[in-house]
C-alpha positions as CSV (number, residue, x, y, z in Angstrom):
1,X,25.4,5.2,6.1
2,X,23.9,8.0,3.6
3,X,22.3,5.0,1.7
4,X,20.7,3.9,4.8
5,X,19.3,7.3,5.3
6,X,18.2,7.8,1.9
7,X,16.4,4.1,2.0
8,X,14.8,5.2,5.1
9,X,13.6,8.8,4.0
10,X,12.3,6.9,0.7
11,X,10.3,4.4,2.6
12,X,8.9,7.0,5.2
13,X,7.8,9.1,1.9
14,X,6.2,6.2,0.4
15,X,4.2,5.2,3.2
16,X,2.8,8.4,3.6
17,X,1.9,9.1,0.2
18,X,0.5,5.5,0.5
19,X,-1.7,6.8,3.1
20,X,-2.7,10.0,1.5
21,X,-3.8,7.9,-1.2
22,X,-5.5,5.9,0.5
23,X,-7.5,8.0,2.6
24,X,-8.3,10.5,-1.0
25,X,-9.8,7.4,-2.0
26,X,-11.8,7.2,0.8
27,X,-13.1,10.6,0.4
28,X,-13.7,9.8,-3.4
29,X,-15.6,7.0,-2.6
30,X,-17.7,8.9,0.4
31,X,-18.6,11.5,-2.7
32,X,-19.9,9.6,-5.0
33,X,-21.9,7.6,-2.7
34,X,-20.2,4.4,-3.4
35,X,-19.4,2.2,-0.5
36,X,-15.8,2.0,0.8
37,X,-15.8,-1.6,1.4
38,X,-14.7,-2.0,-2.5
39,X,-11.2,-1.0,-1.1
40,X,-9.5,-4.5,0.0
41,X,-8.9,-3.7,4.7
42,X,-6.2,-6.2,4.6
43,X,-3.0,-4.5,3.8
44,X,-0.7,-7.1,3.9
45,X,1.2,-8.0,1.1
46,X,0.0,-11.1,-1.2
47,X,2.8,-14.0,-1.4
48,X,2.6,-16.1,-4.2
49,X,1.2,-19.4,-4.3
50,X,3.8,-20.8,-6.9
51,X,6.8,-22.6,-5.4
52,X,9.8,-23.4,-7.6
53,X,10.7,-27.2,-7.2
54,X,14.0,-28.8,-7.1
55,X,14.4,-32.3,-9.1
């Protein structure tokens, strides 16, 4: 159970510093007058094209 925890406590840390970066990027972006389209909206992960084939 305490590994549980601990995964759960590092993935709630990780999405919120993926947040904070996220939305200091933003900011960045809004100060340098550069639009904030050049940050991709979709933030689903990519999955791989490749598939490994079986003969």
């Amino acid at each position: 159970m305490d590994d549980i925890a601990r995964d759960a406590k590092s993935v709630q840390r990780l999405a919120l510093d993926s947040r904070r970066a996220q939305i200091n990027i933003r900011s960045s972006l809004d100060q340098i007058g550069l639009p904030d389209n050049l940050i991709k909206l979709d933030e689903t992960p990519a999955v791989s094209s490749s598939v490994a084939v079986k003969s």
